[in-house]
C-alpha positions as CSV (number, residue, x, y, z in Angstrom):
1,X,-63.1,-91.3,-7.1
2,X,-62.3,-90.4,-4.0
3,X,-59.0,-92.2,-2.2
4,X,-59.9,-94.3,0.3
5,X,-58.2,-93.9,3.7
6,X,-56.6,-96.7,5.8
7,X,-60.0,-95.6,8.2
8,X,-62.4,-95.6,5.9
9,X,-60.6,-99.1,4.9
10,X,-60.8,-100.6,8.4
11,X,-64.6,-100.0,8.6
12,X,-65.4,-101.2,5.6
13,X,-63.4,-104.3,6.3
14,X,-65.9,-104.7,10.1
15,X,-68.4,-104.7,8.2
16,X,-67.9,-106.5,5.7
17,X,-66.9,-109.6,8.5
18,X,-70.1,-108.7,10.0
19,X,-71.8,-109.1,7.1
20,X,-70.0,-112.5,6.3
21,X,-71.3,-113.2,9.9
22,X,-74.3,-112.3,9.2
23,X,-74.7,-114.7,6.4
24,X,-73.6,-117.5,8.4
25,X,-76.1,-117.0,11.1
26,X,-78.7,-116.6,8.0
27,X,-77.5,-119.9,6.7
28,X,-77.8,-121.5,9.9
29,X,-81.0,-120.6,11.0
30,X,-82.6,-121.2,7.4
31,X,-81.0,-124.9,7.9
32,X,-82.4,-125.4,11.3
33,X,-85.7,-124.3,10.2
34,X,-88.5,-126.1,7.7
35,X,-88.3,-124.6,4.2
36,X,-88.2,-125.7,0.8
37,X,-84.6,-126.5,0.3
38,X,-84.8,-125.2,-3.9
39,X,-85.4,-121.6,-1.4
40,X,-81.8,-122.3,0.9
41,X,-79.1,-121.0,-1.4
42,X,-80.7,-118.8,-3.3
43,X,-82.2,-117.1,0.0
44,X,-78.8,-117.7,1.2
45,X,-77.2,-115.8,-1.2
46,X,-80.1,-113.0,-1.2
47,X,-79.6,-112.3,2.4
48,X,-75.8,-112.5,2.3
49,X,-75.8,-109.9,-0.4
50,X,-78.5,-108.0,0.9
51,X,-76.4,-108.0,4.0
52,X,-73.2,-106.9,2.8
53,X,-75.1,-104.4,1.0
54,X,-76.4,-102.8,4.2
55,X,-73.1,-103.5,5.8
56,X,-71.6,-101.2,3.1
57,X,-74.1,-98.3,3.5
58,X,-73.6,-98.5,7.0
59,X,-69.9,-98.8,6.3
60,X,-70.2,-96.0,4.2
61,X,-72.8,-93.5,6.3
62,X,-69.8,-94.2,9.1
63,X,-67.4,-93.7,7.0
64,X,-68.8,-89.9,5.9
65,X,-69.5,-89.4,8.8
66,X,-66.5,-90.5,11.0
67,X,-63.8,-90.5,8.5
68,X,-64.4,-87.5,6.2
69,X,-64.0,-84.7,9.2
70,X,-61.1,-86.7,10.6
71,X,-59.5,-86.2,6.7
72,X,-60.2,-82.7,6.8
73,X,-58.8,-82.2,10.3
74,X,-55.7,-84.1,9.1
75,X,-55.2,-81.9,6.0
76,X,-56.2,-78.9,7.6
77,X,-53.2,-79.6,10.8
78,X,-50.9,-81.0,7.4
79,X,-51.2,-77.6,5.7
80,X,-50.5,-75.9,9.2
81,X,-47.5,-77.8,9.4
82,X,-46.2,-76.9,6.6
83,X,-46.7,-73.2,6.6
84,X,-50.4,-72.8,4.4
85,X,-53.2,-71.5,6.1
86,X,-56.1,-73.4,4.2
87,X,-58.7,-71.8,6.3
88,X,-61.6,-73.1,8.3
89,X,-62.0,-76.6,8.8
90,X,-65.5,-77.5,7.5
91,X,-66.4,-80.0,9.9
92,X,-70.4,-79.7,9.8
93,X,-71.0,-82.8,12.4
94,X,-72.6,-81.7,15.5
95,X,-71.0,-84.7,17.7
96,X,-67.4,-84.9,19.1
97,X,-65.5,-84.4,16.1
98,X,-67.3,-81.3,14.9
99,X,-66.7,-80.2,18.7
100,X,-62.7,-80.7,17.7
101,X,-63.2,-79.3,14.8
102,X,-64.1,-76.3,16.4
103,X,-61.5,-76.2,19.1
104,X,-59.0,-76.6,16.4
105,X,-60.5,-73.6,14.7
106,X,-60.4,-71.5,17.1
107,X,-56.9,-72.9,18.0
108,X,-55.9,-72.2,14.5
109,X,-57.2,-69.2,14.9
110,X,-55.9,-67.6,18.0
111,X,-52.2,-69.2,16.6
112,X,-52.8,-67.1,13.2
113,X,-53.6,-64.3,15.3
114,X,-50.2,-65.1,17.9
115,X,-48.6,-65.6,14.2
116,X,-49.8,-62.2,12.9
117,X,-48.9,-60.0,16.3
118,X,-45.8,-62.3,16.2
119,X,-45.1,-60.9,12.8
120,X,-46.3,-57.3,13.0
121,X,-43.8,-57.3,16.2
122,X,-41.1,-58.8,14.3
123,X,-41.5,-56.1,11.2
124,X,-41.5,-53.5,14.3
125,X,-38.6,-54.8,15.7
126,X,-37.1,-55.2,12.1
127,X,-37.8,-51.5,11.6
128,X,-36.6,-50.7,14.7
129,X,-33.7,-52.4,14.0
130,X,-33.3,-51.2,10.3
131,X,-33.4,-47.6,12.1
132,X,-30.7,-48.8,14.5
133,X,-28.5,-50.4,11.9
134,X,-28.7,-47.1,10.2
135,X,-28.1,-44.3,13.2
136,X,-25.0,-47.0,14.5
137,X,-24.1,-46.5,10.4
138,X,-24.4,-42.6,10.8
139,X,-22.9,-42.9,13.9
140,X,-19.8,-45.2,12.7
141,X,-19.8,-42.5,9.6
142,X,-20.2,-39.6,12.0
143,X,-17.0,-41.2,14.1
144,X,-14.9,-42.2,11.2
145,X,-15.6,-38.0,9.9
146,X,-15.5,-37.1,13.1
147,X,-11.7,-39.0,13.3
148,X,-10.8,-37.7,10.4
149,X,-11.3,-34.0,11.3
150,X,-9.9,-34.6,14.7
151,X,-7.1,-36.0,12.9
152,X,-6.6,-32.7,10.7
153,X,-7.5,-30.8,13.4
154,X,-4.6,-32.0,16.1
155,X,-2.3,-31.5,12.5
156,X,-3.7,-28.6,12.2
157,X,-3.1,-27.5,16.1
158,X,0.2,-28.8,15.7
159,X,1.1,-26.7,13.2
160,X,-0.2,-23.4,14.4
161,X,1.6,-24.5,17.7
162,X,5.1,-24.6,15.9
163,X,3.4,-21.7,14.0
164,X,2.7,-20.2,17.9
165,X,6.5,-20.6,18.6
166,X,8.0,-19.3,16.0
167,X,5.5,-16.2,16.3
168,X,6.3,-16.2,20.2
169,X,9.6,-16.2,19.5
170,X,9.4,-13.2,16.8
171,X,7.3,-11.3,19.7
172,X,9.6,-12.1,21.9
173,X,12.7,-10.3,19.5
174,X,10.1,-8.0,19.2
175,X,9.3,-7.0,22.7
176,X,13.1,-6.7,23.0
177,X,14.2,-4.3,20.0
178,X,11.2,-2.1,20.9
179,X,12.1,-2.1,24.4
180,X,15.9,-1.8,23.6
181,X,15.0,0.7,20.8
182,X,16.8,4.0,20.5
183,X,13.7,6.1,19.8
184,X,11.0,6.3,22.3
185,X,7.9,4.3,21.5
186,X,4.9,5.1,23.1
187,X,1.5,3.3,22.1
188,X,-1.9,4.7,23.5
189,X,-5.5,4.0,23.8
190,X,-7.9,6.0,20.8
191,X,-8.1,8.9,23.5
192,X,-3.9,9.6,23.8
193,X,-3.8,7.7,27.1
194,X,-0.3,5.8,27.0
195,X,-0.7,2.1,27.7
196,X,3.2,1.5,27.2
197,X,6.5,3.4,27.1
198,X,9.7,1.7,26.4
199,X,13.2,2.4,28.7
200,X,14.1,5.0,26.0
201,X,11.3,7.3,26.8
202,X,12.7,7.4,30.3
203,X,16.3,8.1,29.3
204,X,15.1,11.1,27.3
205,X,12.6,12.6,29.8
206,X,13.4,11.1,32.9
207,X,10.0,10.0,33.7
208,X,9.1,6.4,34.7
209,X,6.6,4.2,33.4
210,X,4.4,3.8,36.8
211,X,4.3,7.5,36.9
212,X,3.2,7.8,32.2
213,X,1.1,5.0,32.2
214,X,-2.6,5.9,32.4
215,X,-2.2,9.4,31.7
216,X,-2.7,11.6,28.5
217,X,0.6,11.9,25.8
218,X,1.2,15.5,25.1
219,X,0.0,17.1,27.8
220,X,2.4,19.2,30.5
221,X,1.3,16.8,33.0
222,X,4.6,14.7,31.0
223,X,7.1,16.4,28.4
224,X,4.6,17.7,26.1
225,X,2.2,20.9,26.5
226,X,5.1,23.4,24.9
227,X,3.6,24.2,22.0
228,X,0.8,26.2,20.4
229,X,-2.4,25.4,20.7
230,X,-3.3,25.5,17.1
231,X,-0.6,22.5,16.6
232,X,-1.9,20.1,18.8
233,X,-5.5,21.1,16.6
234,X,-3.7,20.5,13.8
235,X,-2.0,17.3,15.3
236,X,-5.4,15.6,16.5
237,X,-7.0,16.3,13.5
238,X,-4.6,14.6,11.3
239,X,-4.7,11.3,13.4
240,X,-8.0,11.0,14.6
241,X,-10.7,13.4,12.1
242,X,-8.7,12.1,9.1
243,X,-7.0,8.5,10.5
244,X,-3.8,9.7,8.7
245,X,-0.2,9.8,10.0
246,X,1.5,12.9,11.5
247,X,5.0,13.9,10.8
248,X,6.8,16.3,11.7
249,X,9.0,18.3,14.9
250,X,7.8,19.5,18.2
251,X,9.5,21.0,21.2
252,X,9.3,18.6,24.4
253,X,10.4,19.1,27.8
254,X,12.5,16.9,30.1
255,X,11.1,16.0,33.9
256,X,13.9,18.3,34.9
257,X,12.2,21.6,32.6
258,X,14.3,21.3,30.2
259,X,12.9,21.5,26.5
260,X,14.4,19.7,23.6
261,X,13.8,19.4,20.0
262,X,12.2,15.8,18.9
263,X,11.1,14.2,15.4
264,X,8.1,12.6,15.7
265,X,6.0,10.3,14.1
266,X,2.0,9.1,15.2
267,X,0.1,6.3,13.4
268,X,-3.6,5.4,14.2
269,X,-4.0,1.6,14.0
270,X,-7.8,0.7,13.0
271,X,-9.0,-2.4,13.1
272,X,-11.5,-4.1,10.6
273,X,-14.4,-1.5,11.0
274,X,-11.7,1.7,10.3
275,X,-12.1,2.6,14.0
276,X,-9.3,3.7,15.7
277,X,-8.1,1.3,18.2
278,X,-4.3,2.5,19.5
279,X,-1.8,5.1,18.4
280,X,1.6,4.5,17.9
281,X,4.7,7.2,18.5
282,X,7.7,7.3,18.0
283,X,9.9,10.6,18.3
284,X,13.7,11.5,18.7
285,X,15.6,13.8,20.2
286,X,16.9,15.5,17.7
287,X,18.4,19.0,19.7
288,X,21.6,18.2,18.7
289,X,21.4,17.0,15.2
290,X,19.2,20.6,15.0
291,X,22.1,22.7,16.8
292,X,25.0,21.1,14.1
293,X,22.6,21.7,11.4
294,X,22.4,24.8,12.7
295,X,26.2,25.5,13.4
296,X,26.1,24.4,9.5
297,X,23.9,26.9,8.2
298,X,25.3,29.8,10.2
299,X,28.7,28.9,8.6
300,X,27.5,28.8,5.0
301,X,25.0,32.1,6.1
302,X,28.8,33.5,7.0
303,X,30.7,32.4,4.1
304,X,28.1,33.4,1.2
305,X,27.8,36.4,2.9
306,X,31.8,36.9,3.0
307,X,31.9,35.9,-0.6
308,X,28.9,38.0,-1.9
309,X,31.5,41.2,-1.6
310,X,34.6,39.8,-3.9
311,X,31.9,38.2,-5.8
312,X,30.3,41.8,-6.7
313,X,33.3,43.5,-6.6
314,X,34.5,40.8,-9.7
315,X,30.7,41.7,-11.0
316,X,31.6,45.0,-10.9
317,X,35.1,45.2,-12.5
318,X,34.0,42.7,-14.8
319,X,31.1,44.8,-16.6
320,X,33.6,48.0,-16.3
321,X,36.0,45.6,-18.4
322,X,33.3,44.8,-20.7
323,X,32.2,48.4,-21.8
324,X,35.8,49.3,-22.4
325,X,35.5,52.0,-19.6
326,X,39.3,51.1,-18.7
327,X,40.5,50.5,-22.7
328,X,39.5,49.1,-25.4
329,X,39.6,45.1,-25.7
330,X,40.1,43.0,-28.1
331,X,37.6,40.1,-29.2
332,X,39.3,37.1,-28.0
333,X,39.7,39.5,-24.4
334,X,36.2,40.2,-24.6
335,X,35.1,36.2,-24.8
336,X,37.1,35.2,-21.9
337,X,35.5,38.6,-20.1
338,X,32.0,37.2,-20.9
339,X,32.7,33.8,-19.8
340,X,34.2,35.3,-16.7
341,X,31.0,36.9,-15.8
342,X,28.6,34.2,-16.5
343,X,30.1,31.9,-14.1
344,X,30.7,35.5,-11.8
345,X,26.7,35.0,-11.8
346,X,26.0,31.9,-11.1
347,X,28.2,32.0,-8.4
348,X,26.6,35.1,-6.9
349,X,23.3,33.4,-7.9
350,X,24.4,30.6,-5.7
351,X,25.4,32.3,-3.0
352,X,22.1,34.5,-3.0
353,X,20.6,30.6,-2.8
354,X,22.5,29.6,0.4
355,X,22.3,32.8,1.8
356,X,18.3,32.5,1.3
357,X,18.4,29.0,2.2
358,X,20.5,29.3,5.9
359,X,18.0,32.1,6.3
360,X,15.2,30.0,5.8
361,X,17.1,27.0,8.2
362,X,17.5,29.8,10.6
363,X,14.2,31.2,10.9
364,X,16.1,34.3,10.4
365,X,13.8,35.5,7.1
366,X,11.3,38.3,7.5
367,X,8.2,38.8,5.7
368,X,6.8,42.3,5.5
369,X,3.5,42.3,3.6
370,X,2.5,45.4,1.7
371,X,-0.1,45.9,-1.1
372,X,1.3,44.4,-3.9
373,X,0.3,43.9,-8.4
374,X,1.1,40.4,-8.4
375,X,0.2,40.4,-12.4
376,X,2.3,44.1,-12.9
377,X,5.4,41.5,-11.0
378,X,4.9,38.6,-12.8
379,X,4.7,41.0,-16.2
380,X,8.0,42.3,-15.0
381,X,9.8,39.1,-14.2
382,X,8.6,37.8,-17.8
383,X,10.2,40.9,-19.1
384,X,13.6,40.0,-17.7
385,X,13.5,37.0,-18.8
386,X,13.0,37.8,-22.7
387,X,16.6,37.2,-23.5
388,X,16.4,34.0,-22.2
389,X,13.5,33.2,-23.8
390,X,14.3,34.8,-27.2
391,X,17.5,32.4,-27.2
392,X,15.2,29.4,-26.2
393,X,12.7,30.0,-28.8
394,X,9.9,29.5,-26.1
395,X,6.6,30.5,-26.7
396,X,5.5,32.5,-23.0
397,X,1.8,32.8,-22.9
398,X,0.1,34.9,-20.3
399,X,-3.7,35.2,-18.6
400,X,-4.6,37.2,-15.9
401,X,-7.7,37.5,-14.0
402,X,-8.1,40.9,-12.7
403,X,-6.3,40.7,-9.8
404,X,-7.1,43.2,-6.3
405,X,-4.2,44.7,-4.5
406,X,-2.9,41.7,-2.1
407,X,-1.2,42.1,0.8
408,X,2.3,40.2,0.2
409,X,5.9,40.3,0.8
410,X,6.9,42.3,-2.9
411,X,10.6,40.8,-2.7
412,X,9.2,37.3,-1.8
413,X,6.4,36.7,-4.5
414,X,9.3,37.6,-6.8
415,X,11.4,34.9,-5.8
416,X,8.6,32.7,-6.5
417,X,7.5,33.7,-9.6
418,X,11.4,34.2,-10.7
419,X,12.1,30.3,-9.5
420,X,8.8,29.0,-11.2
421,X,9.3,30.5,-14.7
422,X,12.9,30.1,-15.0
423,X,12.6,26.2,-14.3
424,X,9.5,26.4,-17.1
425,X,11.8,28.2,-19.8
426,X,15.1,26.2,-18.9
427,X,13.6,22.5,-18.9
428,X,11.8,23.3,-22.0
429,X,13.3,22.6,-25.4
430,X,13.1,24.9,-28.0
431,X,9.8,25.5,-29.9
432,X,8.5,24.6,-26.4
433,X,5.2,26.6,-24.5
434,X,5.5,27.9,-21.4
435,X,1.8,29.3,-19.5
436,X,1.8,31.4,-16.6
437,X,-1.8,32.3,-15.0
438,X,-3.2,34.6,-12.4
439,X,-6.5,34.2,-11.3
440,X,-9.0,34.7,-8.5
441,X,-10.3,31.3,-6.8
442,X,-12.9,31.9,-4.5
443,X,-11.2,33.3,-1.5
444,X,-8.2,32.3,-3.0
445,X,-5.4,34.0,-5.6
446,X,-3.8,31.1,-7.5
447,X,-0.7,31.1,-9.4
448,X,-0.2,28.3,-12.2
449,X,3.2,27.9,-14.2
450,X,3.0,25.4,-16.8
451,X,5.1,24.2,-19.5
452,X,5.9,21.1,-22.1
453,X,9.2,20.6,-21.0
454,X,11.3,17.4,-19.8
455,X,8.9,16.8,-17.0
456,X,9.8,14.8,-13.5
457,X,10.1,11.5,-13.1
458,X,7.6,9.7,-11.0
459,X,10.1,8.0,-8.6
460,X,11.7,10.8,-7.9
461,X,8.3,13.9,-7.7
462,X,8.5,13.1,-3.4
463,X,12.2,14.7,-3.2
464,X,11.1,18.1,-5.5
465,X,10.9,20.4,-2.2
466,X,14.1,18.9,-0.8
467,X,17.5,21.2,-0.8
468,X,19.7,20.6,-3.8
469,X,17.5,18.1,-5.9
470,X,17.7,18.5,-9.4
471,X,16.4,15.4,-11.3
472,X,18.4,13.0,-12.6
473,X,16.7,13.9,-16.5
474,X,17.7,17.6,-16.0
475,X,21.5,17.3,-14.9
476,X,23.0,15.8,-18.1
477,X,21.2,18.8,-19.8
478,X,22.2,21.7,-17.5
479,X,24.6,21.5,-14.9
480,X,24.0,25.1,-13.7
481,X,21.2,24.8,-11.7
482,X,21.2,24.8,-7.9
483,X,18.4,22.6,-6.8
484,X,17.3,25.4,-3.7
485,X,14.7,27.1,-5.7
486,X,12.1,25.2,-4.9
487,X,13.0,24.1,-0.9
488,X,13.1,28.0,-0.5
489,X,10.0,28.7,-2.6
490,X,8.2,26.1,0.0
491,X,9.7,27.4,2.9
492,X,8.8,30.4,2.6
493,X,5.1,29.3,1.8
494,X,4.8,27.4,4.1
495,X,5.9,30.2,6.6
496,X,3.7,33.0,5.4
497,X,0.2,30.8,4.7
498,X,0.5,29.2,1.3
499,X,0.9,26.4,-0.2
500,X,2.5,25.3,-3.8
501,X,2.0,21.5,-5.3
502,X,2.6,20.4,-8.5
503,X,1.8,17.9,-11.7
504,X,4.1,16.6,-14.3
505,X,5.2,13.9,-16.3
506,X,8.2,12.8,-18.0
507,X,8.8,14.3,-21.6
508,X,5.6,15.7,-21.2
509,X,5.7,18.5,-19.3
510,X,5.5,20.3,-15.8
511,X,2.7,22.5,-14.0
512,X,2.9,24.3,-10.7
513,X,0.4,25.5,-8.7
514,X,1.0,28.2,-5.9
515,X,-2.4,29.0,-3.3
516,X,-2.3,32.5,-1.1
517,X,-5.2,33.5,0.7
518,X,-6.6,36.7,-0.7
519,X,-5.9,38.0,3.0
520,X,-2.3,37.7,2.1
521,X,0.4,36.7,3.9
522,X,1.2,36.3,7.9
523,X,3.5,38.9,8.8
524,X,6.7,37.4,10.4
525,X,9.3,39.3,12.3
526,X,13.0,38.6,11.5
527,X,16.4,40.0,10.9
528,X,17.6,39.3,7.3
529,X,15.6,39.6,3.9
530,X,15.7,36.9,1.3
531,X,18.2,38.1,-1.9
């Protein structure tokens, strides 16, 4: 059944009295009015419970109809309250209450509607605010990363700022040893226009930095301009075809006309694409280093040439001795006779050597070219060397190209191919191979020494064309050798178009390569032959 409410109760209970009432008026009138009296109670009672029966229906037709919409209001605003939507009150009476029922339904309504809006706009706001929490947590991450590197980045500022001073201060010594620098130090643009000069340029020349800077090194508008032309070709080419260094002398002048003698040295400085983007000089005066070395050579020139005439005449007597032209000798005479010679020789061979090399120093050599057999010379200086070779037990092996008559100095491609096989058959050791080659190359006549001898060693192949070298491996094996074969060989070379270069390695052997142009070589006027 069905639980009754406290309204449903309170109706019951009016009717109910009114039924009770009812009976008592039914009892009353039925007493105050003619009827059998066996008919009172029972009619009494009949009409009392018929009564109270109607009072029930009605109490009950009220109660449906009063009391049953009110209960479903009342559960429907209880659910409400607590959260549940049960849904629309069924309230099907047409009268007051089923006029509440629908306001409260369309109250409920509009509220769930408010409710949902209200909640969409809260999930916006949430998302809005999700977003929010997670750009200020980006944000607080961006700042705390963004701390972090500023952090590094001030340590890193303050080191490159000590970093900054101590390089400031090395610039600084810099600026003032190149300034205060002996040698003049020039730096230019990639054309040759000097940018900067230190004071020494302007003690050697005399001019002034306002009037060099902005205008072209090397030209006779400033101290250069006094050499060829085909130098300064040469010059450019070196530093700016090929990006290499240049070194060597040149002849300057001084503001005043004067010309001096300078050492010089020019290095491009490319940057990271291998362009060029300065030049840096620096040069000496070197006039009077040249004149003492000069002084120096004229002296030994004089003194080998004073001792070359004693020397032969000890040469001379000395052989005379030897053949028994003045007597006969006996064999311990004739040892100390042969001893006396050899070293005779070496010292004429030396003094031939400095004579050669002063001449060389000098500039005082001539070459006087004149058709020449280089393979009938180089037969011939083999041949004069078969002693030596015999004694050595070398093994000389010989090729030749057919060679055209060359136009050459005779008396100076002796001297080279004298220097280049002697070394070959002395710093080989016995059972050793010696090669000497003549061939055509092109446009070229090439002449190739080779042997298996002692070799060069590596730290020591840049000083081979410097005066009196003689490698450290050779001189506990011969202590006779001179060490200017090879400066004069190059010398002269160099003065009369060739060139001469050279492989080797230690215990393994040594080849030399001399290149002269098939056109021979440059004819150069002088006063002395080389011996």
């Amino acid at each position: 059944m069905k639980r009754i409410t406290s309204r449903t109760f309170i109706v019951i209970i009016i009717f109910a009295t009114l039924a009770v009432l009812g009976a008592v008026g039914a009892a009353y009138f039925l007493s105050t009015h003619t009827m059998p009296k066996a008919w009172l109670w029972p009619g009494l009672v009949f009409i009392s419970v018929f009564i109270y029966i109607m009072a029930m229906l009605a109490a009950y037709l009220v109660s449906r109809n009063i009391t049953k919409p009110l209960s479903e209001i009342n559960k429907s605003i209880s659910s409400y309250k607590k959260g549940v939507f049960a849904g629309k009150i069924e309230v099907k009476s047409k009268n007051e209450l089923g006029e509440l029922a629908g306001s409260l339904n369309e109250m409920i309504l509009e509220i769930e509607g408010l409710n949902r809006g209200l909640e969409q706009r809260v999930g916006e706001k949430t998302k809005e605010l999700a977003q929010e929490v997670i750009k200020a947590e980006e944000k607080s991450r961006l700042l705390e990363e963004t701390k972090a590197a500023m952090v590094n980045v001030l340590e890193d500022v303050e080191e490159e700022r000590d970093k900054s001073i101590v390089l400031a201060n090395d610039l600084k010594k810099f600026q003032l040893a190149v300034e205060n620098a002996s040698d003049q130090i020039i730096i230019t643009d990639s054309d040759g226009v000097v940018i900067y000069m230190n004071k020494s340029v302007e003690r050697t020349t005399g001019f002034s930095p306002d009037y060099t800077v902005g205008k072209k090194a090397g030209t006779k508008k400033l101290w250069g301009g006094m050499m060829e032309k085909s130098f300064y070709d040469k010059f450019w080419h070196i530093i700016k075809d090929e990006k290499q260094a240049f070194i060597g002398e040149i002849k300057n002048k001084r503001i005043n006309g004067t010309v001096y003698d300078a050492a010089i040295s020019v290095t491009p400085i490319l940057d990271e694409t291998k362009n060029i983007r300065f030049f840096v000089a620096l040069e000496r005066d070197i006039t009077k280093a040249k004149e003492i070395d000069r002084t120096k050579t004229e002296f030994v020139s004089l003194a080998s040439h004073q001792l070359r005439t004693p020397l032969s005449a000890i040469n001379w007597f000395t052989e005379m001795l030897l053949s028994e032209d003045a007597g006969k000798i006996n064999a311990i005479q004739k040892e100390y006779l042969n001893e006396v010679y050899r070293g005779n020789k070496r010292m004429v061979d030396l003094v031939n050597a400095l004579l050669n090399v002063s001449r060389v120093d000098l500039g005082t050599f001539e070459v006087e070219p004149e058709p020449v057999d280089v393979v009938s010379i180089s037969k011939d200086v083999i041949a004069e060397m078969k002693k030596m070779v015999a004694e050595r037990n070398i093994d000389v092996i010989e090729n030749y190209d057919e060679v055209p008559m060359i136009m050459l100095d005779p008396k100076l491609i002796r001297i080279i191919f004298q220097n280049l096989i002697s070394n070959a058959v002395k710093y080989t050791p016995s059972r050793g191979k010696v090669e000497v080659t003549v061939k055509n190359i092109g446009d070229n006549l090439e002449i190739v020494v080779s042997d298996t001898g002692y070799g060069i060693p590596a730290n020591q192949q840049d000083k081979v064309f410097t005066k009196l070298f003689r490698a450290d491996n050779i001189q506990a094996m011969d202590t006779e050798g001179t060490g200017l074969g090879l400066y004069i060989i190059k010398s002269v070379l160099d003065e009369s178009g060739g060139k001469i270069s050279f492989v080797s390695k230690e215990n393994k052997g040594t080849t030399f390569t001399v290149v002269l142009p098939m056109t021979g070589m440059k004819v150069k006027t002088g006063s002395k032959k080389l011996s």
